[in-house]
Gaussian input, Z-matrix of N, CA and C with variables (Angstrom, degrees):
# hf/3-21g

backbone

0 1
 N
 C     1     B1
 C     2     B2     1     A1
 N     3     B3     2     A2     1     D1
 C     4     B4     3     A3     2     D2
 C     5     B5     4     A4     3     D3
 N     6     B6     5     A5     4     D4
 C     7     B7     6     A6     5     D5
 C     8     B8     7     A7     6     D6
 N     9     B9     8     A8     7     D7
 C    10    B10     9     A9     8     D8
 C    11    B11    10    A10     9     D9
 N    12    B12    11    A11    10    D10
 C    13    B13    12    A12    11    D11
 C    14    B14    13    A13    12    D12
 N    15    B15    14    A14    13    D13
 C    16    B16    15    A15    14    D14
 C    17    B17    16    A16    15    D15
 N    18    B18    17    A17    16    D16
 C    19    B19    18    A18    17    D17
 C    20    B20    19    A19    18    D18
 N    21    B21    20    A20    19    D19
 C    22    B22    21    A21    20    D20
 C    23    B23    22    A22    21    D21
 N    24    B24    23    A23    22    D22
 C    25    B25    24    A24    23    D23
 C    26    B26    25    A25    24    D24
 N    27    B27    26    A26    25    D25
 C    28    B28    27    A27    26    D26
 C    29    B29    28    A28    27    D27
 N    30    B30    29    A29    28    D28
 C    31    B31    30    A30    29    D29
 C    32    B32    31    A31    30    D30
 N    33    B33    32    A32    31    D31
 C    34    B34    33    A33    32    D32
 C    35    B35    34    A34    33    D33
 N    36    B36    35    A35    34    D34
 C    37    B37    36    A36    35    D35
 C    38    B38    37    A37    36    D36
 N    39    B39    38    A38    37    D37
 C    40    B40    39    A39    38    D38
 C    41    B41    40    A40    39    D39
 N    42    B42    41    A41    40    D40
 C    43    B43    42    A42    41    D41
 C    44    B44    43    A43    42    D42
 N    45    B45    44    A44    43    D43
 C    46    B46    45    A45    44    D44
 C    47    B47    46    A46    45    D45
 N    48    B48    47    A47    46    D46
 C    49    B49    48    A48    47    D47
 C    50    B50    49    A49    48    D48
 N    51    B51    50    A50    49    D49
 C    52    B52    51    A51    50    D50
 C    53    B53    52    A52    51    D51
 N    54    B54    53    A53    52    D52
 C    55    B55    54    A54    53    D53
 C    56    B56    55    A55    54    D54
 N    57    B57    56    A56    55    D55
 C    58    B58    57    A57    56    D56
 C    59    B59    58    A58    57    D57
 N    60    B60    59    A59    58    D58
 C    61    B61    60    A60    59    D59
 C    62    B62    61    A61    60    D60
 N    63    B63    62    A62    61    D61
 C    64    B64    63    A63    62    D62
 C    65    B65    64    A64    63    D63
 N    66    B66    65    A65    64    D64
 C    67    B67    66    A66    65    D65
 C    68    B68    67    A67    66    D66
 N    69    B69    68    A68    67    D67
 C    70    B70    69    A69    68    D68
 C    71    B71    70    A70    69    D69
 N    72    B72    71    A71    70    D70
 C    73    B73    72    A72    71    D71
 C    74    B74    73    A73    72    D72
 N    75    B75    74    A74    73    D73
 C    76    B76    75    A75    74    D74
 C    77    B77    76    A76    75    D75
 N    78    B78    77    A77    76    D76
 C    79    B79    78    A78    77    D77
 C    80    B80    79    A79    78    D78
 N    81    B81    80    A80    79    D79
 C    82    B82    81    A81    80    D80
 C    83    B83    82    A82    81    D81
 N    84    B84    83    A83    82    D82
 C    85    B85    84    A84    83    D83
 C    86    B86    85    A85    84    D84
 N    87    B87    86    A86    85    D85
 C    88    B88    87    A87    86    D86
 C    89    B89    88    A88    87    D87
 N    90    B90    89    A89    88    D88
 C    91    B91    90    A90    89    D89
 C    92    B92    91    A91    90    D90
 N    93    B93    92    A92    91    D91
 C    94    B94    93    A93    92    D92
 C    95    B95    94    A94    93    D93
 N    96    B96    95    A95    94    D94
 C    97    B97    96    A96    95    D95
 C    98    B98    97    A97    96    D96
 N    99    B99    98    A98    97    D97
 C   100   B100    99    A99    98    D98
 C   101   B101   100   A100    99    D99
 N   102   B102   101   A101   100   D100
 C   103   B103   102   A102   101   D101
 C   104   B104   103   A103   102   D102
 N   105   B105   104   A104   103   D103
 C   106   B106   105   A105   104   D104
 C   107   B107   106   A106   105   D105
 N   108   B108   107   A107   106   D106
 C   109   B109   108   A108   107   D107
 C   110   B110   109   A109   108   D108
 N   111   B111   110   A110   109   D109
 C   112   B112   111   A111   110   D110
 C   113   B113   112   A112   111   D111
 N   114   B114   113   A113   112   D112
 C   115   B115   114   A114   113   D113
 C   116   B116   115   A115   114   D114
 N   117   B117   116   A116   115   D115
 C   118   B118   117   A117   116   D116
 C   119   B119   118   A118   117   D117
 N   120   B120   119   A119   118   D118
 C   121   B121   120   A120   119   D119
 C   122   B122   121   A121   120   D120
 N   123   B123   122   A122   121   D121
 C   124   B124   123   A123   122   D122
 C   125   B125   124   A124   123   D123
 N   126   B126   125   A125   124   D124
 C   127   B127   126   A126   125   D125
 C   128   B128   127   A127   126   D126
 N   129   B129   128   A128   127   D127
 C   130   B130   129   A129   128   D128
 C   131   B131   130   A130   129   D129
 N   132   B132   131   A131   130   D130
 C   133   B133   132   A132   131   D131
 C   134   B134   133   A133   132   D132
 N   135   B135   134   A134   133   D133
 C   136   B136   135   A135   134   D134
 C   137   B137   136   A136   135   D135
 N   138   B138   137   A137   136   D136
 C   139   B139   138   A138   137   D137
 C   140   B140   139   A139   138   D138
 N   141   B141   140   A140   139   D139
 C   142   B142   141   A141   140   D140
 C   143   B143   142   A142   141   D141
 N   144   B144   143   A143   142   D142
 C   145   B145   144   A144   143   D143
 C   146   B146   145   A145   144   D144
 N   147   B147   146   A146   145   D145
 C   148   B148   147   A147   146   D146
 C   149   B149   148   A148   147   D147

   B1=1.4518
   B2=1.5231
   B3=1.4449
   B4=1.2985
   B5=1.6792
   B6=1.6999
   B7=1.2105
   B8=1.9178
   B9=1.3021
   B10=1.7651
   B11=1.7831
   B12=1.4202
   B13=1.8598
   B14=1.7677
   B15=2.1332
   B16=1.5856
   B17=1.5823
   B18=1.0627
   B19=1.7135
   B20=1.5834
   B21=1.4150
   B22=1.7994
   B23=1.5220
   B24=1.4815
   B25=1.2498
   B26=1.9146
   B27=1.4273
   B28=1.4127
   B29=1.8837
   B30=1.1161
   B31=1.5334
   B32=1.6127
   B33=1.3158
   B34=1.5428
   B35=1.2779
   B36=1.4524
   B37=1.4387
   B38=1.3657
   B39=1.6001
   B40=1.5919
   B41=1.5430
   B42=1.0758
   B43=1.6775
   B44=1.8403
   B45=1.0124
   B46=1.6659
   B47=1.2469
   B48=1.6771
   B49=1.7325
   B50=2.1259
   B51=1.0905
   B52=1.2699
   B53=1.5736
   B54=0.9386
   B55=1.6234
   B56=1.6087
   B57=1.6010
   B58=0.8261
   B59=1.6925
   B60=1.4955
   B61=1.8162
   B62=1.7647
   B63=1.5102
   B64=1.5495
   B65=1.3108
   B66=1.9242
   B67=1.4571
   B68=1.5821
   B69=1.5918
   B70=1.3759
   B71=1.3125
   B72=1.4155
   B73=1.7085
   B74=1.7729
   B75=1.0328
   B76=1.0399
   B77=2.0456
   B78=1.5393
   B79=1.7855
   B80=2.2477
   B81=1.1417
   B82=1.2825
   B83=1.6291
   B84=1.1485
   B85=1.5966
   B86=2.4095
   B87=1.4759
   B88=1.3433
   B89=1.7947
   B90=1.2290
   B91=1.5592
   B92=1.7601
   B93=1.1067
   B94=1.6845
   B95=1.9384
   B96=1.6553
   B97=1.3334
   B98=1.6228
   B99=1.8724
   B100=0.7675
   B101=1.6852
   B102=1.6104
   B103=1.1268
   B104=1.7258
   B105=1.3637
   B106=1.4515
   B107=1.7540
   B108=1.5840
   B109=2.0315
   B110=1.1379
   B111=1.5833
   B112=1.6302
   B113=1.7921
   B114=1.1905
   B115=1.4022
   B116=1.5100
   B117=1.5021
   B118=1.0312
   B119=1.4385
   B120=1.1933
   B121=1.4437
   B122=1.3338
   B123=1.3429
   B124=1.5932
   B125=1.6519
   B126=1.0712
   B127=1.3401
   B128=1.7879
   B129=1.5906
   B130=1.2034
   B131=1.6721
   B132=0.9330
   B133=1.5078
   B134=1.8421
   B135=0.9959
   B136=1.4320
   B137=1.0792
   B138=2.2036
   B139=1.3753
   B140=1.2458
   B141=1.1556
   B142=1.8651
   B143=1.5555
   B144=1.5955
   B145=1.9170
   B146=1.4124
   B147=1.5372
   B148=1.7300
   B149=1.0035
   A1=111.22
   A2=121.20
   A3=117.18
   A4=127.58
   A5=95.37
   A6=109.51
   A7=82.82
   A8=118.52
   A9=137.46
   A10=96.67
   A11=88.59
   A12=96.77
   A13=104.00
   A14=104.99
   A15=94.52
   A16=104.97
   A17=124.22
   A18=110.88
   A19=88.32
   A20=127.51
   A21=120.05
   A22=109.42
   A23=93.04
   A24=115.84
   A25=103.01
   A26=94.51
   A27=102.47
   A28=95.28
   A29=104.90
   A30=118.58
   A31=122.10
   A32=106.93
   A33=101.24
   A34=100.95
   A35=138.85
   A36=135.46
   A37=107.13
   A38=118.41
   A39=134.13
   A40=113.91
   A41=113.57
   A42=166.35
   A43=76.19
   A44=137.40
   A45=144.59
   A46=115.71
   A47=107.17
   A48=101.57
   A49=81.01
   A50=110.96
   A51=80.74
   A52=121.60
   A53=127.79
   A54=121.68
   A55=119.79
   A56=124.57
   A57=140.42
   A58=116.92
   A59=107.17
   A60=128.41
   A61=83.36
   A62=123.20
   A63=97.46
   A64=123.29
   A65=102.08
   A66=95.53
   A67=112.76
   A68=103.41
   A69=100.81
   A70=125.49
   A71=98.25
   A72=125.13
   A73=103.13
   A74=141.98
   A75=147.96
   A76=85.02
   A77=111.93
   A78=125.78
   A79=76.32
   A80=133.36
   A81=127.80
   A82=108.05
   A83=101.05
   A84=104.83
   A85=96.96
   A86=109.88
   A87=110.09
   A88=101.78
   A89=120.70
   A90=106.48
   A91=84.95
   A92=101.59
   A93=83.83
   A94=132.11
   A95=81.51
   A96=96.64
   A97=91.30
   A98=113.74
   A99=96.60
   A100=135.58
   A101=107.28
   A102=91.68
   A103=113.62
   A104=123.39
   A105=129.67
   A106=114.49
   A107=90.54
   A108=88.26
   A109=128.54
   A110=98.26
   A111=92.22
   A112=108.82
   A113=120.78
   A114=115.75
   A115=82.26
   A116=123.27
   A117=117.54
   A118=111.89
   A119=144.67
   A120=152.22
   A121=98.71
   A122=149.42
   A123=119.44
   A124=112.90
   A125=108.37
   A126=110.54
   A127=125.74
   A128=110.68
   A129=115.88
   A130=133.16
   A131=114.33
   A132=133.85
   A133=87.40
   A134=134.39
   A135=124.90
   A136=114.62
   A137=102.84
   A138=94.36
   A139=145.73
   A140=100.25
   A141=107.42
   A142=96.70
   A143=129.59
   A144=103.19
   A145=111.19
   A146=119.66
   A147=100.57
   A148=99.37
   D1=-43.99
   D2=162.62
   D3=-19.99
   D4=-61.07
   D5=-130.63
   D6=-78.80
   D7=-29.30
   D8=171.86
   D9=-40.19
   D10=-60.71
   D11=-156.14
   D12=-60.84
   D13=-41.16
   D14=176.17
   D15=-61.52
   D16=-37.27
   D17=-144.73
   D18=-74.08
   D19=-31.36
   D20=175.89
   D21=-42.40
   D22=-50.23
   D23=-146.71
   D24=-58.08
   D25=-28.08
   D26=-154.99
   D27=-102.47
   D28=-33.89
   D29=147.11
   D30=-35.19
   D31=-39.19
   D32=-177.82
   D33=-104.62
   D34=-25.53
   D35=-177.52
   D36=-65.08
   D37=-39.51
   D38=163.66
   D39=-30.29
   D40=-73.44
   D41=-149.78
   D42=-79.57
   D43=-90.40
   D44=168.99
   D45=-10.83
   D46=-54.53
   D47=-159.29
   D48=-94.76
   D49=-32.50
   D50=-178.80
   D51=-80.42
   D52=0.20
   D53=153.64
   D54=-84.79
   D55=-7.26
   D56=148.08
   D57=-47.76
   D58=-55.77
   D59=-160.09
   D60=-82.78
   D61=-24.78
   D62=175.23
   D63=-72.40
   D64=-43.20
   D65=-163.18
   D66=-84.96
   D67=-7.91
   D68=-175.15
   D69=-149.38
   D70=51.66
   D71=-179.27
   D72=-35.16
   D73=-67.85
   D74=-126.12
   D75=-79.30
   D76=-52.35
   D77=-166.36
   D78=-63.85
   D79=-64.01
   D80=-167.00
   D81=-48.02
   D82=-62.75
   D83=-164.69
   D84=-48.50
   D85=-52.58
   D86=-178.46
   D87=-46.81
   D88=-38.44
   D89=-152.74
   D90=-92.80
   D91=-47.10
   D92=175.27
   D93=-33.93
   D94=-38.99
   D95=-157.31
   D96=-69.66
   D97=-51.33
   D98=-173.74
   D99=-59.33
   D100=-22.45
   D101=-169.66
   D102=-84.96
   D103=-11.23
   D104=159.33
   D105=-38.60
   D106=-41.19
   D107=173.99
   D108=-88.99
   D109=-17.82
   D110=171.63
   D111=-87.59
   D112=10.00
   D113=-159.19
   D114=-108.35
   D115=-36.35
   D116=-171.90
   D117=-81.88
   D118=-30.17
   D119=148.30
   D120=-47.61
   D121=-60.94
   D122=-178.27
   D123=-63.11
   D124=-56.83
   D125=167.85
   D126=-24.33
   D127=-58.34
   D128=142.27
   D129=-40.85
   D130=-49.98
   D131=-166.76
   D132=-77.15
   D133=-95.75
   D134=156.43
   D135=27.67
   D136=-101.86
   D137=166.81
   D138=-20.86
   D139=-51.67
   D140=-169.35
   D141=-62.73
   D142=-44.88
   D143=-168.80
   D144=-79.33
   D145=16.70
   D146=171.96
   D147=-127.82

């Protein structure tokens, strides 16, 4: 029963950001973007201590 209630769950968070990405592509595309650089700066940052 869990595993029903996450997959909704994750079903509607889906379902959320993409009615989000309709009405307000332009605020999505910025947070996307941003978070691609910050993912890519830890990612970097990472690398570098091993």
């Amino acid at each position: 029963m869990s595993t029903l209630k996450r997959l909704i769950a994750e079903l509607l968070w889906l379902g959320g950001a993409g009615v989000c990405a309709w009405f307000f592509p332009k605020t999505v595309l910025v947070i996307v973007g941003l978070g691609a650089v910050v993912t890519i700066a830890l990612w970097r940052a990472e690398k570098s201590f091993v």
